[in-house]
C-alpha positions, -999 to 999 in steps of 0.1 A, spaced: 119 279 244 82 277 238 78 249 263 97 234 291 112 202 291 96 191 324 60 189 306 71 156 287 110 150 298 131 156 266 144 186 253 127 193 223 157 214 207 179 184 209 164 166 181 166 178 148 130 180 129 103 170 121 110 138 139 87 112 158 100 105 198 87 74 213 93 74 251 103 40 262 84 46 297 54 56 289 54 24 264 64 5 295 37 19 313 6 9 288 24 -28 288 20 -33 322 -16 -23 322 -23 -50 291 0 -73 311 -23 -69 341 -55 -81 319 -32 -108 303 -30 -121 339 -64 -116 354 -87 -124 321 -68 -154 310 -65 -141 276 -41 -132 250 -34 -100 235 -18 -88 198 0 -56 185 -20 -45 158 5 -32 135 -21 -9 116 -20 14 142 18 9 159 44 -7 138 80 8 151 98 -27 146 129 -12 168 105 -14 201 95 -49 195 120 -61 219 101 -46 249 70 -49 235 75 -88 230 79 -95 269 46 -84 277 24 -90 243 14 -123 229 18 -113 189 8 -93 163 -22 -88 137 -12 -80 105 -38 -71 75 -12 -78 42 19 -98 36 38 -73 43 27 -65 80 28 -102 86 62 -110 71 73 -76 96 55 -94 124 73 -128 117 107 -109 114 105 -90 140 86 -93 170 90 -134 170 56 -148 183 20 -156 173 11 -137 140 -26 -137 129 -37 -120 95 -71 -104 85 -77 -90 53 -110 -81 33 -97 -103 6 -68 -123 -6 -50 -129 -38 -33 -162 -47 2 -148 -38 -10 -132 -9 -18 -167 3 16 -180 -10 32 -154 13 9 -156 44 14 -193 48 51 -185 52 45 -160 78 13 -163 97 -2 -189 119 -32 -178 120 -56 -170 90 -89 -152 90 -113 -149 58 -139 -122 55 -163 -145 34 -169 -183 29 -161 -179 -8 -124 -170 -1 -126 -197 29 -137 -223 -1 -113 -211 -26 -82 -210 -4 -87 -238 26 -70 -265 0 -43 -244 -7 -34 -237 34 -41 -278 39 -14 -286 13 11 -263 26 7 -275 61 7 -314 46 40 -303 31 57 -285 55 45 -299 84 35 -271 103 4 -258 114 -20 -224 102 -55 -219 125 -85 -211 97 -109 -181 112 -136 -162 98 -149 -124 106 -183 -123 112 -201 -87 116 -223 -83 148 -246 -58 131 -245 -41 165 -224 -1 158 -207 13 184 -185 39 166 -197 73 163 -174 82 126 -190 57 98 -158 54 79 -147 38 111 -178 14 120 -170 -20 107 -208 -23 113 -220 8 93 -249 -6 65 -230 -17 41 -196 -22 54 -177 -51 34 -160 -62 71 -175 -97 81 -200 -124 75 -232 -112 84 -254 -137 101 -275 -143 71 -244 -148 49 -226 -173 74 -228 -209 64 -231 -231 99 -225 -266 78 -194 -250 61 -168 -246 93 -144 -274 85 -109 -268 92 -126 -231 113 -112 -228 142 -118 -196 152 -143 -168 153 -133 -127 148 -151 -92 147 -137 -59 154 -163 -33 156 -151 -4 183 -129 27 176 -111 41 210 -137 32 233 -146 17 265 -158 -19 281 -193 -10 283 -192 -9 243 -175 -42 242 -206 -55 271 -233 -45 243 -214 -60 213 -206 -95 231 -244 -94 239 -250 -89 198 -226 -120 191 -243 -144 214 -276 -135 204 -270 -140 167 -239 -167 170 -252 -190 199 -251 -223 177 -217 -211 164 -196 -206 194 -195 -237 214 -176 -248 180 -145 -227 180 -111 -230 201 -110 -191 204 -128 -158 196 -112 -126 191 -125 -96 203 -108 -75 178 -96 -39 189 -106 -5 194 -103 -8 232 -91 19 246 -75 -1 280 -46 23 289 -68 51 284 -73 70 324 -111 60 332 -110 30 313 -128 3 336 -108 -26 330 -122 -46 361 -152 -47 336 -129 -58 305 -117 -85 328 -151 -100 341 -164 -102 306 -133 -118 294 -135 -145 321 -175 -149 314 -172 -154 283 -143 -179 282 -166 -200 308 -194 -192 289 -186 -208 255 -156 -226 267 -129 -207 241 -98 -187 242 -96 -152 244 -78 -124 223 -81 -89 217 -59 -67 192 -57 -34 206 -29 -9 185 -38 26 204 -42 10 236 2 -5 231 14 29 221 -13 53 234 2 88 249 37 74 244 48 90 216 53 133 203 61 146 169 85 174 175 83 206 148 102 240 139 83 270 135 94 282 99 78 316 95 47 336 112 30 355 90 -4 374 88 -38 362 71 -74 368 90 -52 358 120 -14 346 128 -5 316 108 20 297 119 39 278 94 59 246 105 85 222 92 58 188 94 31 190 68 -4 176 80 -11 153 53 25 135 50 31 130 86 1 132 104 -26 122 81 -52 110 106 -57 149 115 -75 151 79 -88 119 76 -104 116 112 -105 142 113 -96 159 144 -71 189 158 -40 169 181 -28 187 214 4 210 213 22 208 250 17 245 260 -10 256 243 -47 262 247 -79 268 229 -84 292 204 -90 323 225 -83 307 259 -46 322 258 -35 355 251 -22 345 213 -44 330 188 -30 318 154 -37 290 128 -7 266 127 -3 245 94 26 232 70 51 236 40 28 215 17 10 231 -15 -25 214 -2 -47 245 12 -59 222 38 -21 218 54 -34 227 87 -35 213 123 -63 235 139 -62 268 154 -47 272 189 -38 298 219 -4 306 236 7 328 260 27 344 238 36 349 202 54 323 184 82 328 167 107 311 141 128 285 156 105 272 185 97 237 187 60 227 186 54 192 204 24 173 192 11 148 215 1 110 213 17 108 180 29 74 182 -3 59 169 -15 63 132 12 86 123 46 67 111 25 36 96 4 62 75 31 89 61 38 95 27 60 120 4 37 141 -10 51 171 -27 84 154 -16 80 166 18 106 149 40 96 121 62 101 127 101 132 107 115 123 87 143 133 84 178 133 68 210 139 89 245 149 70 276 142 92 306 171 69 324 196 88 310 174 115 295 191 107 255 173 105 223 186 84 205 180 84 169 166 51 156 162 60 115 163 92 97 148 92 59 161 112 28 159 113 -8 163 78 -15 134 75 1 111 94 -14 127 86 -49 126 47 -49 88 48 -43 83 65 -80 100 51 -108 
């Protein structure tokens, strides 16, 4: 066994692969820290279902979380379905239908420019009139204030299509606007969010004393070790005094962060300018965020290229040269049949996989360290990849 089941707490042969494992406690774990700011902030907090949308977890993830963000009709009907609280919905732009189906699912509504706010405020009004019910208008606005280090994940990069930009926001146009939202942070920490919330007030000030609530957005990394949270907290609670508004933030990597492992079979080792190590999960289909990001995720056991005695290249079954995870150290030679375990693979990894080259999707899983089972939770096939084509 390349790797002993005391570094994570399952037995990584007992699963058949590739498959995703979700541990139930360490889930439980990053809840209770988001409870904690829940209580001491006064605020409210949503799954963002971008990042983490395992709909069999909503149960737990319900008694400590206020709702979900959803960015299509889709994500928002899943959110109404299944997790069974608030549901608030952000997209760059919306169709007519989409609007048909988000008034069905969402209470809360946010527009990325006054045009769509214009063109689609009657149509929300009626369906309230007729139905009786409620849906809170917001808008996005864009701080101009980066904080993320990768453009293609700076909401604030020049030229970003994400927000009203001060110059662009109408002040005499807010009826029915309830609510204010930016997002401009990528896995980072409450000093980012200081500097940002300093950018809103300076170019906002007239707007905010207007709105029932402002959402932070997300990108905050809170169950991250080292994150100061006592400083999340305070500007939370100055804020809300401040401007007299609700709170909410929508992390996704801060819910499922370090919770979650994709499990792999080596198929084959063979021999290039060094080892390569060729496993049954193929980069792109299954953990796509490795390209796109990019960056090279952690293997339990493993080091460094060079740090350990054994220094291969480990990629996938796919026809795409680029099939590859990074380079990495062991103490010893892999071989076929041992299980590679792939760390904080909860996030960005089931809501982004595809079929290419009809590569089979990972089954996924959820481990309870009570009584030490995985239990399987869905398992995919050819069905699946079939009834996406026609």
């Amino acid at each position: 066994m390349l790797v002993k089941k005391s570094a994570y707490g399952f037995n990584p042969f007992e699963a058949k692969t590739p498959c995703y494992i979700v541990d139930e406690d360490l889930l439980e774990k990053n809840l209770e820290v988001l409870a904690s700011v829940r209580e001491r902030a006064g605020c409210k907090i949503l799954l963002a279902l971008k990042c983490f949308a395992m709909f069999s977890t909503f149960p737990q993830l319900a008694r400590k979380l206020d709702g979900v963000c959803a960015s299509s009709p889709h994500e928002a009907r899943l959110g109404r379905e299944e997790f069974g609280k608030e549901v608030h919905t952000f997209a760059a732009a919306y169709s007519e239908s989409d609007i048909g189906e988000l008034c069905e699912t969402s209470d809360h509504i946010v527009f990325n420019s006054f045009a769509q706010l214009d063109n689609f405020r009657p149509v929300i009004h009626e369906f309230c009139f007729g139905e009786g019910r409620t849906i809170d208008i917001a808008l996005r606005i864009n701080p101009e204030h980066s904080e993320g280090a990768v453009p293609i994940y700076d909401p604030c990069s020049p030229g970003s299509r994400l927000g009203i930009r001060r110059d662009h926001f109408e002040p005499d146009n807010l009826d029915g606007v309830i609510g204010l939202h930016w997002h401009n942070l990528c896995e980072q920490d409450a000093d980012c969010l200081e500097r940002t919330i300093a950018a809103v007030e300076s170019r906002f000030a007239d707007v905010l004393p207007r709105m029932k609530y402002v959402n932070f957005g997300g990108g905050h990394h809170i169950t991250r070790e080292g994150y100061d949270v006592d400083l999340l907290v305070d500007l939370i609670v100055r804020f809300k005094e401040k401007w007299d508004v609700d709170v909410y933030l929508e992390p996704g990597e801060a819910v499922a962060l370090n919770s979650g492992f994709l499990v792999a079979t080596v198929l084959d080792v063979t021999e290039a300018d060094m080892p390569v190590v060729i496993m049954d999960s193929a980069v792109p289909c299954h953990m796509p965020d490795v390209i796109e990001m990019p960056y090279r995720p952690h293997i339990v056991g493993s080091g460094e290229a060079g740090e350990k005695a054994w220094t291969c290249r480990i990629g996938g079954p796919s026809c795409l040269a680029g099939d590859v995870a990074g380079e990495y150290s062991f103490d010893a030679p892999l071989k076929t049949g041992d299980r590679l375990v792939f760390t904080d693979m909860a996030i960005y990894s089931m809501v982004k996989t595809n079929t290419f080259n009809g590569i089979q999707l990972p089954s996924i899983c959820l481990f309870n360290s009570k009584d030490e089972t995985i239990r399987v939770v869905r398992e995919f096939g050819y069905d699946d990849f079939k009834n996406r084509l026609s």
